[in-house]
N, C-alpha and C positions, 0 to 999 in steps of 0.2 A: 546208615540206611540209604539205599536207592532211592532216587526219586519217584515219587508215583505215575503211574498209567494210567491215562485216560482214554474213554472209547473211542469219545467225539469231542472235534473241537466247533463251540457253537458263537456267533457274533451277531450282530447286531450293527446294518451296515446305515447310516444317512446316508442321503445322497439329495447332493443340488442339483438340478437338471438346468441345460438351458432355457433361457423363456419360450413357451413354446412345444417345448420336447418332452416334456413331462410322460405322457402318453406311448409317446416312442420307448422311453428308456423303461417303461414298465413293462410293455410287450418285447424286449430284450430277459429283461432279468428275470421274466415268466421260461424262457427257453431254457436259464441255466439249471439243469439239474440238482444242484448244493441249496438253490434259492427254495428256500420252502416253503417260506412265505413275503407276499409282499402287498405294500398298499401307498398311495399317493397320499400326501398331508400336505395342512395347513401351515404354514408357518415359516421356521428358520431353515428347513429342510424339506426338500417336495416329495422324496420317498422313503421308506422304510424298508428294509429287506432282511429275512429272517438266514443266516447261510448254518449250515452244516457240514461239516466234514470231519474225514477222518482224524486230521492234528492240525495242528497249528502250520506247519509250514505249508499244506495244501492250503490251507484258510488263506494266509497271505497271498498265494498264486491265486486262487478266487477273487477275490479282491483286486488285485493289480491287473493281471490279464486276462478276466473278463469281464469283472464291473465297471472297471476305470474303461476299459476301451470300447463300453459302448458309446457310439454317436450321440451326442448331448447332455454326457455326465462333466458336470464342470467340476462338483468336489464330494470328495467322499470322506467320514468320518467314521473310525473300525470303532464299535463298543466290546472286545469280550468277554463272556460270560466266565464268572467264577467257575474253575473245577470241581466238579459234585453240585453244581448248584439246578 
């Protein structure tokens, strides 16, 4: 049997901002089109970012070169989502 196809590949990105920049790196990942949704928190991690895309290897270029390279993202951690889920 093939592997199966999926539509969309969906993640769930943390992201630590520099002190300070939290605000900045929110009105960035508002720009990115794939960013569907996003929100500032409390805690181990300052934001949350909902991404979408077509697969998995566009997900990784989302991530890499345009979440990682905004001004004041110091680290980022990928969650993704089960297939079919």
């Amino acid at each position: 049997m093939g592997r199966p196809e999926f539509e969309t590949a969906t993640a769930i990105v943390l992201i630590t901002a520099e002190p300070g920049k939290e605000a900045d790196v929110m009105q960035e990942l508002k720009q990115i089109p794939e960013v569907k949704e996003a929100m500032l928190l409390f805690g181990e991690y300052d934001l949350f970012a909902k991404v979408e895309c077509s697969d998995f290897g566009s997900l990784g270029n989302i991530v890499i070169a345009s979440i990682r390279a905004i001004d004041g993202v110091d680290l980022t951690k990928t969650l993704t989502a089960a297939p079919g889920s």
